[in-house]
N, C-alpha and C positions, 0 to 999 in steps of 0.2 A: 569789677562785677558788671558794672555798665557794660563795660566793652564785650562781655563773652554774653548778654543777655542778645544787642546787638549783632552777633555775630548767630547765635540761632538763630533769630528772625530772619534775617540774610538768606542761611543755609531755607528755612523753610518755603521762602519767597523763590526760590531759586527752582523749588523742587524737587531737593534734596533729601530723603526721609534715613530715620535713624533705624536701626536693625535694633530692636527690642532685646533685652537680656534673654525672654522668657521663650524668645522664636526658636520656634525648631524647623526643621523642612522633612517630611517626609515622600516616599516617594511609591507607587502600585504600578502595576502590570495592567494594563485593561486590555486584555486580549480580543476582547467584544469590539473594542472601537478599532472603525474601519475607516472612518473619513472625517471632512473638515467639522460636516455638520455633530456627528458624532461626537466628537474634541468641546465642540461648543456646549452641546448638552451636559456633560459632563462638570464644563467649567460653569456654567451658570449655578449648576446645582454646589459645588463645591466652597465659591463665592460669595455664596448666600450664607453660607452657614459664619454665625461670629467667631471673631478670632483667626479666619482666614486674609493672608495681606498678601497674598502672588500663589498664581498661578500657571504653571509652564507646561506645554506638553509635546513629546514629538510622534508623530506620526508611523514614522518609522520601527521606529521602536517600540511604540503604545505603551510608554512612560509617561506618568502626570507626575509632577512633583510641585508641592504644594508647601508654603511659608505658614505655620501658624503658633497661634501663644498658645501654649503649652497651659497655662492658667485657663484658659475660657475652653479650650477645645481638643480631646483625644484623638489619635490616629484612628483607631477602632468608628469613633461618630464618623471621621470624615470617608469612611471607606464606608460606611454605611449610606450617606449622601449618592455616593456612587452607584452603589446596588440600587436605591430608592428610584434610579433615573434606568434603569434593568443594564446596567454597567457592569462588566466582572472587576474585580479590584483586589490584584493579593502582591502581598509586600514587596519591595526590590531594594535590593540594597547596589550602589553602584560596585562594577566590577563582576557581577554576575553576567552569565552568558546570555543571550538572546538570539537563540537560533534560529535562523528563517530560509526558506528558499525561494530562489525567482531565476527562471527562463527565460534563454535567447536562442533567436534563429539568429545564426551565424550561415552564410549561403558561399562563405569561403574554408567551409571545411566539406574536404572529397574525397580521405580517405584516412585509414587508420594512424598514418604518421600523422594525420592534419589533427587528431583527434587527439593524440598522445600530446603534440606541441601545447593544442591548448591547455589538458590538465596542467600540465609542468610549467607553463607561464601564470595560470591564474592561482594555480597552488601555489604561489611563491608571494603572494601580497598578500600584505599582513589581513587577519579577520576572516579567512576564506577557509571553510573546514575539511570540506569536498567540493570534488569539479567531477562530471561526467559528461560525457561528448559521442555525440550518436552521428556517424556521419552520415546514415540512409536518412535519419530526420534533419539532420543540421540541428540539433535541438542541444545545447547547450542548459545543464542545469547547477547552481553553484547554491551549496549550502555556506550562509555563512552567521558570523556574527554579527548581529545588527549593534551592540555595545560597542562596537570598534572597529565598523566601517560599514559606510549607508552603499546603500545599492545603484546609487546615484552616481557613484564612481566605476561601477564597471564597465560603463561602456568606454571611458578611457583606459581603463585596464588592456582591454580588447587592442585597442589603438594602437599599445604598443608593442603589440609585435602585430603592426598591419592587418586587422582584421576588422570588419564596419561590422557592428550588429546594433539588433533592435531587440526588444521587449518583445518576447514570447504570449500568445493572448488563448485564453481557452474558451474560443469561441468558433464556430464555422462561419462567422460573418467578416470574420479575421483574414484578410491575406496578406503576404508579403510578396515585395518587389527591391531587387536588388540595381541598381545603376552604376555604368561606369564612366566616368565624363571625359573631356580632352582634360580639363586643365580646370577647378576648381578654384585656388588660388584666393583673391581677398574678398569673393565672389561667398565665402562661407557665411559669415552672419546676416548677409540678406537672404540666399537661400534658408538658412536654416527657420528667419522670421517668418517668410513664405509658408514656408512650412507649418508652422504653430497656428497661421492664422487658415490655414484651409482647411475647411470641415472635412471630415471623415477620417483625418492621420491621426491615426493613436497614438502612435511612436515614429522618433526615424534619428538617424545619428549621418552626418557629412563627416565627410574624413575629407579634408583636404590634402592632406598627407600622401594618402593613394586614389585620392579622383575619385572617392569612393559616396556612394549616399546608398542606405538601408531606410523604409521606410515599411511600417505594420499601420493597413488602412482596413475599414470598413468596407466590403463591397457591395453594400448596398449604397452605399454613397458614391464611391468612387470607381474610377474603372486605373488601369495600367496605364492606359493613353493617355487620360488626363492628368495622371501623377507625371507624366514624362514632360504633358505640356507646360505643368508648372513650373519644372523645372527647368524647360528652356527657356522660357518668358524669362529667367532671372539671366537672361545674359551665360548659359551654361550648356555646352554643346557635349552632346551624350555618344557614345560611340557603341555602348550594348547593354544590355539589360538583362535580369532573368525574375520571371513571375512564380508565386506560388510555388518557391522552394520551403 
């Protein structure tokens, strides 16, 4: 009896916590939430309430899923918490679908067979429900399921049947610039750092694979030139380009 008293205190010292009989996890849709700050507001208010021990949420998917005792607190109060903070909040159970769409300039597609390649390559990975491909805009649009695959992977999607694209943006402050380099090579994770830390790129994807950099910048910030310049500073010599496809 000594010995297993000793061995909780152990387990609690350690940091270890036990999962309660009475815990259940339930899980909402919050369609309303759009960002980190958002996520936060939501958990503060959720937190608060007793009988709550974890809370999760992705972004992505604008799923919160929340650990609570079932004795101290109903799903009903805690979706109520939610609304309180002007949150939308309605039930999910996992394995439901979560449909969503997101836009890419693709500036390597020029014509109908380019357009037809792409459906048939990105309809083929799992989660993806529709693909349409416009070659007069280059404008790629992919419905898919956020449950079973983040949109974070498309741009390797893309990759692999050689194509560089960026995040499609609804704004006319928005442009894109396509680049083609000599030679890329191990030249990518500093280029790509580059990249993140210079103001005005919203988006950009390196293909090393085909010498390839796609980048969606602000033009009030930035110009062509200066995107070209940055990327020669990294040791990367460019041989064409094309703006505001």
């Amino acid at each position: 009896m000594r010995s297993k008293k000793l061995l909780i205190v152990v387990l609690f010292a350690l940091g270890i916590t036990f999962i309660q009989a009475n815990d259940k996890v339930v899980k909402f849709r919050a369609e309303s939430m759009h960002c980190g700050g958002c996520a936060g507001k939501i958990k503060k208010a959720v937190t608060a309430v007793d009988g709550v021990s974890n809370f999760e949420v992705n972004l992505e998917t604008k799923v919160v899923g929340i650990t609570y005792d079932d004795q101290k607190v109903t799903p009903e109060q805690l979706k109520e918490a939610i609304v309180a903070v002007k949150h939308t909040a309605e039930a999910y159970n996992d394995g439901d679908p979560i449909v969503r769409k997101v836009s890419f300039k693709a500036n390597d597609i020029h014509c109908g067979g380019c357009a037809n390649k792409v459906k048939k390559n990105l309809s083929a990975e799992a989660g993806i429900l529709n693909v349409s491909a416009d070659p007069e805009t280059k404008e790629v649009q992919v419905e898919y399921d956020a449950a079973k695959v983040s949109s974070q992977e498309f741009k390797n999607y893309f990759k692999k049947f050689d194509y560089t694209v960026t995040r499609s943006w609804e704004s006319e402050k928005v442009r894109y610039a396509s680049f083609k380099a000599e030679q890329i090579g191990d030249r990518a994770n500093v280029l790509e750092n580059s990249l993140k830390e210079l103001k005005g790129v919203l988006g950009f994807t390196v293909n090393e694979k085909t010498n390839a950099v796609a980048v969606a910048y602000n033009k009030d910030v930035l110009t062509e030139e200066s995107l070209a310049e940055n990327i020669r500073k990294n040791n990367v010599n460019l041989i064409a380009s094309n703006y505001n496809y």
